[in-house]
C-alpha positions as CSV (number, residue, x, y, z in Angstrom):
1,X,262.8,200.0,110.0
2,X,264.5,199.8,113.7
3,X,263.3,198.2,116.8
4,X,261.8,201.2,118.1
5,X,260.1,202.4,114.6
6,X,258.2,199.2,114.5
7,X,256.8,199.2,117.7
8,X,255.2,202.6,117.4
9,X,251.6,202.7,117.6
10,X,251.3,198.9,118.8
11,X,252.2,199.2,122.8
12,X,247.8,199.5,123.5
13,X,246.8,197.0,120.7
14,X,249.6,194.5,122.2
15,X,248.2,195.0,125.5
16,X,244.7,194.3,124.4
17,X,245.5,191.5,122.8
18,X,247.8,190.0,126.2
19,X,244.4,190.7,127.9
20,X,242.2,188.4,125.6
21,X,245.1,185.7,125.9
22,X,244.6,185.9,129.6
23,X,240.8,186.1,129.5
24,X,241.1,182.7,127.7
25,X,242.8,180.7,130.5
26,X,240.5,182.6,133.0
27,X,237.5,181.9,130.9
28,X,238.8,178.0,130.9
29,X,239.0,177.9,127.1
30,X,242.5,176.9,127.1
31,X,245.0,175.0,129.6
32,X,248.3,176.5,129.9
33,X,250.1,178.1,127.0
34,X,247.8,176.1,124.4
35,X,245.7,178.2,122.2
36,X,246.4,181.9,120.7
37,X,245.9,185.1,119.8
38,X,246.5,187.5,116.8
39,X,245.2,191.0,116.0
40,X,245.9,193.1,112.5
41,X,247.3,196.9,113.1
42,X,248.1,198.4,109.9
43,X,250.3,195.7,108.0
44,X,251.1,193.6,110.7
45,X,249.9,190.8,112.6
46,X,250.0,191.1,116.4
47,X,250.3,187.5,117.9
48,X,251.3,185.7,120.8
49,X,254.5,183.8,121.0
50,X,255.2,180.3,121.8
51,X,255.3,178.7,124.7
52,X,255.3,181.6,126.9
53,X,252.4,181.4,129.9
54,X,249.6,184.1,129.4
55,X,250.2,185.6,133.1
56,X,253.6,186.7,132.0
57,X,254.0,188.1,128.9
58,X,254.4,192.3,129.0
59,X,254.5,195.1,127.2
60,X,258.7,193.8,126.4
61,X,257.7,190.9,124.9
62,X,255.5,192.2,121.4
63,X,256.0,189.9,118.7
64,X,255.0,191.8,115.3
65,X,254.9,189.8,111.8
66,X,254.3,191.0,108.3
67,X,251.6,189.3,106.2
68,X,254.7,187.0,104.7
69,X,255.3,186.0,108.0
70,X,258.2,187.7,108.7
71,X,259.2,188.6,111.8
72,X,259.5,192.4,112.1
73,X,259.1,193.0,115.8
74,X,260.5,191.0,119.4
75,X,263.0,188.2,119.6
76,X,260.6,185.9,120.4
77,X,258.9,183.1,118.2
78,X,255.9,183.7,116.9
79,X,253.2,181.1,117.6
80,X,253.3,177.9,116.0
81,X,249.5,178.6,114.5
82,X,251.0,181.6,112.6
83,X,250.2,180.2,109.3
84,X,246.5,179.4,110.2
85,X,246.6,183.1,111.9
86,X,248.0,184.5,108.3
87,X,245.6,182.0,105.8
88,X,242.5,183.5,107.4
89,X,244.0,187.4,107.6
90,X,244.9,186.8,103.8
91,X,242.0,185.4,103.0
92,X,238.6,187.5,104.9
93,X,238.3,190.7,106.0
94,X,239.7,189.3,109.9
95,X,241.2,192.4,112.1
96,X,241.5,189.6,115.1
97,X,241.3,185.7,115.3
98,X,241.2,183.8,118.6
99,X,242.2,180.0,118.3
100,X,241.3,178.2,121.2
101,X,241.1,174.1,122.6
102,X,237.6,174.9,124.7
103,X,236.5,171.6,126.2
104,X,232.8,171.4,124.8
105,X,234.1,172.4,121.3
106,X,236.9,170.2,120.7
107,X,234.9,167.4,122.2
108,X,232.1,167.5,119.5
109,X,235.1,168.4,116.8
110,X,235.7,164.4,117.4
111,X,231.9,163.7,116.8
112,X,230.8,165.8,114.0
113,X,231.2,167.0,110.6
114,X,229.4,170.1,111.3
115,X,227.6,171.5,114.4
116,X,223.7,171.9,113.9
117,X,221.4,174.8,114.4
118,X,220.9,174.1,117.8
119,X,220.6,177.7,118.7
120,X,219.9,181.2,116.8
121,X,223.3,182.7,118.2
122,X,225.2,180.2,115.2
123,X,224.1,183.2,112.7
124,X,226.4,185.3,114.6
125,X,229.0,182.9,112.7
126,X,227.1,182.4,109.7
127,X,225.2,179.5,110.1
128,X,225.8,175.8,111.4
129,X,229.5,175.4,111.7
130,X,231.6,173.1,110.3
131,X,234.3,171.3,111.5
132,X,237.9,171.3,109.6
133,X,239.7,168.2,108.9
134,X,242.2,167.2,111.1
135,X,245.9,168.0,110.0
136,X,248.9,168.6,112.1
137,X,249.3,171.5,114.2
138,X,251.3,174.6,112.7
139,X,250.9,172.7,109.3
140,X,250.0,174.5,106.2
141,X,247.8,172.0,105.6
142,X,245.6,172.7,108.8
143,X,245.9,176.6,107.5
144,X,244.1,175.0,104.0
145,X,241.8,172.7,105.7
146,X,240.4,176.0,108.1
147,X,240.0,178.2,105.1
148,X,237.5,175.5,103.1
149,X,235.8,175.3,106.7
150,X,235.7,179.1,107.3
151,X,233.6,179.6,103.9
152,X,231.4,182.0,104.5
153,X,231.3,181.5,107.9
154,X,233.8,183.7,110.2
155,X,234.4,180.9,113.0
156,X,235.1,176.6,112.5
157,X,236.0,173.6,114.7
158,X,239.0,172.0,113.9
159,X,239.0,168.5,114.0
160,X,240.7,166.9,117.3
161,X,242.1,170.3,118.4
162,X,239.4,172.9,119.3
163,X,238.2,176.4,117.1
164,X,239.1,179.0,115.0
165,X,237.1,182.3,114.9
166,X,238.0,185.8,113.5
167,X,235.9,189.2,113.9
168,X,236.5,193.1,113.0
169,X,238.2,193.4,116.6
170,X,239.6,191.3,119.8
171,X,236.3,191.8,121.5
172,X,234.1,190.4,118.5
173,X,236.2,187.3,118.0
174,X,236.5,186.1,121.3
175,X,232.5,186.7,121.9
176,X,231.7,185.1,119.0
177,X,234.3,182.1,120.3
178,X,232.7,181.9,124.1
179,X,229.4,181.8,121.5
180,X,230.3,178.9,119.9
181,X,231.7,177.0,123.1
182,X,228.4,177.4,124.7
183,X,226.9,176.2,121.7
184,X,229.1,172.9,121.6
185,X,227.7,172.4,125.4
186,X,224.2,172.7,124.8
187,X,224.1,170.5,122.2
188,X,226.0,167.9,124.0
189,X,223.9,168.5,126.9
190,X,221.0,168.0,124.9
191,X,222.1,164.6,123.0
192,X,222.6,163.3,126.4
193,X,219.4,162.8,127.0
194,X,218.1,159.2,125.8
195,X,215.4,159.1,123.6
196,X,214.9,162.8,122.6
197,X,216.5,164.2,119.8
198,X,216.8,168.3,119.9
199,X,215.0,170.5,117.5
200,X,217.2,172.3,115.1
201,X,216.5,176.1,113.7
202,X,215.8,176.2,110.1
203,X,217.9,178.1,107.6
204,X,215.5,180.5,106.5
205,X,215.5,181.4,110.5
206,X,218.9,181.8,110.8
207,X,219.2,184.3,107.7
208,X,216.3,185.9,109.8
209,X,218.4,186.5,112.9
210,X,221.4,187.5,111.0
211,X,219.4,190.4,109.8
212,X,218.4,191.1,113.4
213,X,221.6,190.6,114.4
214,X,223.4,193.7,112.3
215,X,220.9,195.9,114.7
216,X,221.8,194.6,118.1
217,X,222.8,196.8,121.1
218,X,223.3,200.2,121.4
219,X,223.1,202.6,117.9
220,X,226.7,204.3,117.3
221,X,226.5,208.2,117.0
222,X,229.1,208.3,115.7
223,X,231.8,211.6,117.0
224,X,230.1,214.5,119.2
């Protein structure tokens, strides 16, 4: 396959997923070049490259892998999360994955072993979310360590670093990742108050608003 044969067909999804990287920063969900973003077209893995600030990557700079990781499209290096990127596309249904080091959420990665029900939106990820164990960055290890967290579940802390959370496009995944941000900072709003504890949803609720959930916002019609 040449240069030009494997970017056919990716130019708009590459562009999309530039936007989301830059919507992260904007958003305040990462700090410079940390964090990333990958999106699946076909057999390959869309994904940011390394090192390289948000503002100025361009339409020249797509970096294209196959699921073995290969690199079949750009010169540059792929991030250094690829493996965690390629665990969870090889392992759940994941057409996008945004990996981020939000403030709120990395800050309670270092206090819990899994974030409570503290509000209804945590069914949007499949109920309370747990927290990965720490392993080095770009390891295969942390790639393990997400997949046990992401059980079930389609979005995880990660120990000292920050989250992980996959959807059937770039819009879903980084929703459902300003979701869980927002989730982090209520509950840490919320134990900051002395001598009140917050009330938690049940599962059975939960399982409840995931059913309401499949529902929300406007019915597709499908083609006219």
């Amino acid at each position: 396959m040449s240069e030009r044969e494997g970017r056919d067909g990716l130019e708009q999804p590459w562009m999309q997923l530039v936007a989301t990287a830059r919507r992260m920063v904007d958003d305040g969900l990462v700090v410079g070049t940390s964090g990333n973003v990958s999106a699946r077209v076909g057999h390959l893995i869309l994904v940011t490259p390394s090192g390289i600030p948000y503002d100025r990557i361009g339409l020249q700079d797509i970096v294209a892998v196959d699921l073995d990781g290969k690199q079949v499209v750009g010169e540059l290096r792929p991030s250094s999360e690829l493996p965690m990127h390629l665990a969870v596309y090889l392992r759940t249904d994941a057409r996008a994955v945004v990996h981020t080091h939000a403030v709120h959420a990395t800050a309670v990665s270092t206090l819990l072993y899994e974030l409570p029900a503290i509000h209804y939106m945590a069914a949007a990820l499949g109920g309370k979310i747990r927290v990965a164990d720490y392993a080095t960055y770009g390891s295969e290890e942390l790639a393990a360590n997400v997949l046990h967290a992401l059980r079930e579940r389609t979005g995880c802390l990660i120990r000292n670093h920050g989250t992980i959370v996959y959807g059937d496009d770039l819009d879903q995944a980084y929703e459902r990742t300003a979701q869980l941000e927002w989730m982090c900072q209520v509950w840490l709003a919320s134990r900051s108050v002395d001598g009140f504890s917050p009330s938690l949803l049940s599962k059975r609720e939960l399982a409840r608003v995931a059913e309401k959930l499949r529902d929300y916002g406007q019915p597709h019609e499908g083609p006219s």
